[in-house]
SENUBA-429775 format. One record per residue (C-alpha): residue in three letters; z, y, x. Coordinates in steps of 0.5 Angstrom, whole numbers, plus 500, padded with zeros to 3 digits. Each point is the difference from the previous one (the first is absolute). Example, Ala and Ser with C-alpha at 12.3 -4.5 7.8 and 13.67 -1.06 7.14 Angstrom:
Ala516491525
Ser498507502
This chain:
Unk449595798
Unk500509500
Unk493502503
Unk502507501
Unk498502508
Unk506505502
Unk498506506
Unk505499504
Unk504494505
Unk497493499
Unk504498492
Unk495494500
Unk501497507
Unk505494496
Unk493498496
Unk497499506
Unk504495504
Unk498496493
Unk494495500
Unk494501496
Unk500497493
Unk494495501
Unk496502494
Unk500507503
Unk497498507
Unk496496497
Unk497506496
Unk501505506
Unk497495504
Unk493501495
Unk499507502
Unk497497508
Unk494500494
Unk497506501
Unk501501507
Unk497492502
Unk494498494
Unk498508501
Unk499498508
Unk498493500
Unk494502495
Unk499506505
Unk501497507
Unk496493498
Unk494503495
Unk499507501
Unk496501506
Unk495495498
Unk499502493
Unk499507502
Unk495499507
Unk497493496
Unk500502494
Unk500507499
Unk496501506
Unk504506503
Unk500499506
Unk505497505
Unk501506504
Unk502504494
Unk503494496
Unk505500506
Unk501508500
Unk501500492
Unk506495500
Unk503503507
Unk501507497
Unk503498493
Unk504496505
Unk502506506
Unk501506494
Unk505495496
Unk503499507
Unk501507500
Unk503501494
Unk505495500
Unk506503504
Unk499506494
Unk500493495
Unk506498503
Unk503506501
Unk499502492
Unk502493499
Unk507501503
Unk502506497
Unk498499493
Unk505501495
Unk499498493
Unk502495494
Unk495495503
Unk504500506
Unk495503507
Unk496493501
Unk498498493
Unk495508498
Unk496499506
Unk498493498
Unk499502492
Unk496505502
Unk495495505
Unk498494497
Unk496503495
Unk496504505
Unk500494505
Unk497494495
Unk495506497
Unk498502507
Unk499492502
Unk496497494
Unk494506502
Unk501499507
Unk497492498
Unk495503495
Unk496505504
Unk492502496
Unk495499504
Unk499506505
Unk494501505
Unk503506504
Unk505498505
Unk504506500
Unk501500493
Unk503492500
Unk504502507
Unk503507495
Unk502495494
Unk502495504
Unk504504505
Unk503503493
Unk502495497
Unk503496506
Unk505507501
Unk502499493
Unk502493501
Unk504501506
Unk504506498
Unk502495493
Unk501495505
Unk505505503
Unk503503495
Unk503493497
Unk501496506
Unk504504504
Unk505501495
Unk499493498
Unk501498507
Unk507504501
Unk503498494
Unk501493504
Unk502503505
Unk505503496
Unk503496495
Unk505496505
Unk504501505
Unk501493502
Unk495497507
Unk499492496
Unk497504493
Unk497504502
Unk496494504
Unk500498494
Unk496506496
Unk495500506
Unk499492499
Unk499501492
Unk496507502
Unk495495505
Unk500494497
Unk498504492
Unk495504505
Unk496494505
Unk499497492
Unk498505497
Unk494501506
Unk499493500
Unk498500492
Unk496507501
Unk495496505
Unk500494495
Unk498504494
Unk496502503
Unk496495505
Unk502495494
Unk498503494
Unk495507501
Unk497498507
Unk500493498
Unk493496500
Unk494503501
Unk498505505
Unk508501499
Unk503507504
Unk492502499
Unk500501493
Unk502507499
Unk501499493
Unk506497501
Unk504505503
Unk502505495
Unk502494496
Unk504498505
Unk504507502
Unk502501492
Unk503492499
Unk503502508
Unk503508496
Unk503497494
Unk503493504
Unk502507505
Unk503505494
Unk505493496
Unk504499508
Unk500507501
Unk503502493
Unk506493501
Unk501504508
Unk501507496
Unk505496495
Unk504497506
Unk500507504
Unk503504494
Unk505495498
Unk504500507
Unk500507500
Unk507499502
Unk499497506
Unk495506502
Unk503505505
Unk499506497
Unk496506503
Unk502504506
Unk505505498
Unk495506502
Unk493501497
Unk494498502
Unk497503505
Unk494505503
Unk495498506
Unk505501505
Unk505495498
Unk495495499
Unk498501507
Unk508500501
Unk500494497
Unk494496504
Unk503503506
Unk506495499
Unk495495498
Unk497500507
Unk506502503
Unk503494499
Unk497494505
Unk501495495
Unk495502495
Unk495502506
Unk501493501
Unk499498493
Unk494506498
Unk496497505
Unk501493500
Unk498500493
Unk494505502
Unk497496505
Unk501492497
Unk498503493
Unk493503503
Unk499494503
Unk501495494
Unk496507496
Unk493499505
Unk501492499
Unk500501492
Unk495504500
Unk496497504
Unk501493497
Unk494499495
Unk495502505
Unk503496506
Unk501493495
Unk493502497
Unk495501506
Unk505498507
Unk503494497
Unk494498495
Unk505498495
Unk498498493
Unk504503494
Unk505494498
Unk502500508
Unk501508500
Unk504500494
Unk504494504
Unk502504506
Unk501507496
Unk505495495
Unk503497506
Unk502507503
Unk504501494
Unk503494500
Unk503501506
Unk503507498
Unk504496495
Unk502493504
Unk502505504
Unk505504496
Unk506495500
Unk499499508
Unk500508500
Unk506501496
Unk504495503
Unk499503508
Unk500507497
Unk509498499
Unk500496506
Unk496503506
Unk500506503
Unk494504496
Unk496502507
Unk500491501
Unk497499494
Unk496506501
Unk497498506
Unk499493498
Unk496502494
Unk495504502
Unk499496507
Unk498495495
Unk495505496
Unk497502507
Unk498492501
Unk497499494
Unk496507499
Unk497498508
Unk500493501
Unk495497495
Unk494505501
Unk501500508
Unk500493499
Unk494501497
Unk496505503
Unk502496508
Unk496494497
Unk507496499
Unk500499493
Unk494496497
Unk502499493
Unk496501494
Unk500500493
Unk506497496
Unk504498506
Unk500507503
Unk502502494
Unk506497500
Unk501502507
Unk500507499
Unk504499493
Unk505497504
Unk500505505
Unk501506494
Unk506495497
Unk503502507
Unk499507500
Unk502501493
Unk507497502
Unk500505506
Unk499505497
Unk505499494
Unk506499505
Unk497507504
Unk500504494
Unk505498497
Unk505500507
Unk496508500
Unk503501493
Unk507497503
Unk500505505
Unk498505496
Unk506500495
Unk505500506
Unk496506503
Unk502504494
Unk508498501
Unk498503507
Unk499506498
Unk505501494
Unk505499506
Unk497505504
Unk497505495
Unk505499494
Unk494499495
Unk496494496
Unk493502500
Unk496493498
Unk495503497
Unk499505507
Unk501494504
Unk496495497
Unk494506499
Unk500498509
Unk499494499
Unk493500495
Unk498507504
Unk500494505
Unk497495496
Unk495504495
Unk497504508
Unk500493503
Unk496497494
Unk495506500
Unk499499507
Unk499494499
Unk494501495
Unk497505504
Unk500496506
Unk497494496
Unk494505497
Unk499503507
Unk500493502
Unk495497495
Unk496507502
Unk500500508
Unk497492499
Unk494502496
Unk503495494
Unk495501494
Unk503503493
Unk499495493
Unk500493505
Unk503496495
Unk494495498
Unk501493503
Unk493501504
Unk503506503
Unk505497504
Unk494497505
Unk498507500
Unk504503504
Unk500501506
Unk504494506
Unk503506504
Unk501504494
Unk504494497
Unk503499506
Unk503508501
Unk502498493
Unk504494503
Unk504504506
Unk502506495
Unk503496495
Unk504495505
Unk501503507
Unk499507498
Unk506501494
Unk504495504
Unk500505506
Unk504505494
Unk505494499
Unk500499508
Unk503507500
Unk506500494
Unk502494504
Unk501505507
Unk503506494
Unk506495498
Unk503498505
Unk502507500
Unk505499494
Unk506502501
Unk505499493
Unk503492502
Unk504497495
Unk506502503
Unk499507500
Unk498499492
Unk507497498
Unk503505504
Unk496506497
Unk500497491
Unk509499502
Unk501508502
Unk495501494
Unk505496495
Unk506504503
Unk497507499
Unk499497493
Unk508497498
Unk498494500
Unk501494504
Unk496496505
Unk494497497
């Protein structure tokens, strides 16, 4: 295979009607590492050792992830462009991700082994900074990382596949980050209270993170020839960027999928972050029953990738869409609006395995939605080559985590706005804190993690049924691409 990247026409579309070797998608399919073990540990982990461990407070704890969220979201578009149109030996995707991983696991490995610092702000400075650091390394590999996949193959029943491999590798490598780290660091006692687990816990999760992201890196520079080369002019200024988000915004497919993926992230982001501290002080469960139901919300991410894969090939993606995230909403409001109208008595183990139960249901629904929303995405980017003339995976999937990465900053700043406005003291993590708390305090608690996140989710359903792009209309747009390329109908 010749891995020489020509600039001009499309000499490599003949490589893209070929499936993936196995060995190279299974190894690409380890780049989803950065991107997952680094969320999972920030989503489930952070908030709670920053306010009960560190003592910064909930309010400057939520302002801290949020702005190195937001400014990352920022400077994505700028990312994505850059991505698209660099021209090296490396190809345009593989420098950006060379150059992050570094910074990214160097920036996660101090983030959990903070000093002891009285002055609030201080903490807040530190901790926003090195939030910044990790976002923007975050970037700089899974946006290229996300567009090679989308640019590899041509072919509908492939690319499924790729975003299966892509899922299933991620939603496991979630659900070993939450195990390493309730199973073996946060186990026994005093558990996710004892500080000195933590740094150990980020270094064993940054050299797990640098082996799978160095097989991705592997896999990404050995289908150069499949990669759609860079766009035959050069990058551009601030005007261009903003040409370019212009055509983004323009096109009523992304708006669907930018703030689909906005609002059902910034639902599940408060119900995460929120999740140790509604388990603890709202449902009072002991620690084997929250590693439970944290567990069972993972294990659904993975049960329900074969489902996801399957009806992404055969529905309609706004279907299977629409199904999904009506599941997620159920799941997020149903359990603590039960509880806190008095019909939902149970206690101890058994609540614990209701609850685990209803996680296992939201996990599935939310695979089969993101993976529908990656499916969509991939056909939107045929969309604007057909219309604009242009490959920009990297620009498209920039939206995409502008969306993702702003929603998931709100998200943490509503839960610590959230955690501030009930007056929810900071560092209650012993066991006899729990009956210090307040009931309406608990109760507040309750209605933000369940009923308040699922108003988010209630509004990505009214926002999807406004997509546009049917499957019919796909097949029309990918069989005019084939023909502008020489090549016969896929």
């Amino acid at each position: 295979m010749s891995f020489t990247l020509q600039a001009s026409g499309h000499p490599d579309a003949s490589l893209r009607r070929q499936p993936l070797p196995a060995r190279l998608r299974l190894a690409y399919s380890l780049g989803a590492a950065p991107d997952t073990m680094v969320n999972t540990a920030l989503n489930v982990f952070l908030l709670y050792y920053l306010t009960s461990i560190c003592g910064l407070s909930p309010a400057l704890a939520g302002f801290a992830v949020a702005a190195g969220l937001v400014v990352d979201a920022v400077l994505d578009p700028w990312i994505g462009m850059h991505s698209d149109h660099c021209r090296s030996r490396l190809g345009r995707r593989l420098p950006f991700m060379l150059g992050a991983t570094p910074v990214l696991l160097g920036a996660l490995v101090l983030l959990f082994a903070l000093p002891h610092i009285e002055q609030q702000w201080l903490l807040f400075g530190i901790v926003t900074l090195l939030c910044l650091c990790i976002r923007v390394g975050l970037s700089c590999f899974a946006l290229p990382y996300l567009a090679v996949g989308a640019e590899v193959s041509d072919d509908e029943t492939e690319r499924a596949r790729i975003i299966t491999w892509r899922w299933t590798a991620a939603v496991t490598l979630s659900l070993a980050t939450v195990l390493l780290g309730f199973g073996l660091f946060f186990k026994g006692e005093q558990g996710i209270a004892r500080a000195e687990s933590y740094p150990a816990f980020a270094l064993t999760l940054a050299l797990l993170i640098f082996l799978m992201a160095a097989a991705a890196m592997f896999a990404v520079y050995r289908t150069l020839g499949r990669q759609h080369p860079p766009p035959s002019h050069e990058r551009g200024s601030l005007g261009e960027l903003l040409r370019e988000i212009g055509q983004l915004f323009h096109s009523s497919t992304f708006r669907v999928i930018f703030f689909t993926c906005l609002l059902a992230t910034g639902a599940q982001s408060v119900t995460q972050s929120l999740s140790l501290h509604a388990y603890t002080f709202f449902w009072k469960l002991g620690g084997e029953q929250v590693q439970v139901a944290i567990v069972s919300l993972t294990v659904g991410l993975i049960v329900g990738a074969p489902f996801g894969g399957a009806l992404i090939k055969r529905l309609e993606h706004r279907s299977t869409i629409l199904g999904a995230v009506f599941v997620m909403m159920m799941a997020q409001a149903l359990p603590p609006t039960l509880r806190l109208c008095g019909l939902l008595p149970l206690e101890g183990n058994p609540l614990g395995l209701f609850l685990a139960g209803s996680q296992l249901m939201a996990g599935m629904g939310m695979t089969v939605a993101m993976m529908a929303l990656m499916a969509m995405t991939t056909d939107a980017l045929d969309e604007h080559e057909h219309r604009h003339g242009v490959r920009v995976e990297g620009f498209y999937f920039a939206g995409w985590t502008l969306a993702s990465k702003a929603a998931n900053g709100l998200g943490a700043l509503l839960s610590g706005l959230a955690l501030q406005l009930i007056d929810f003291p900071s560092k209650a993590v012993s066991a006899g804190a729990v009956s210090e708390i307040p009931e309406h305090t608990t109760r507040l608690l309750g209605m933000a993690y369940g009923p308040g996140a699922a108003m988010l989710t209630l509004a990505t359903l009214m926002v999807l049924t406004r997509y546009p792009l049917s499957r019919q209309k796909h097949r029309a747009i990918m069989a005019e691409l084939q023909q502008r390329k020489g090549l016969a109908p896929l």
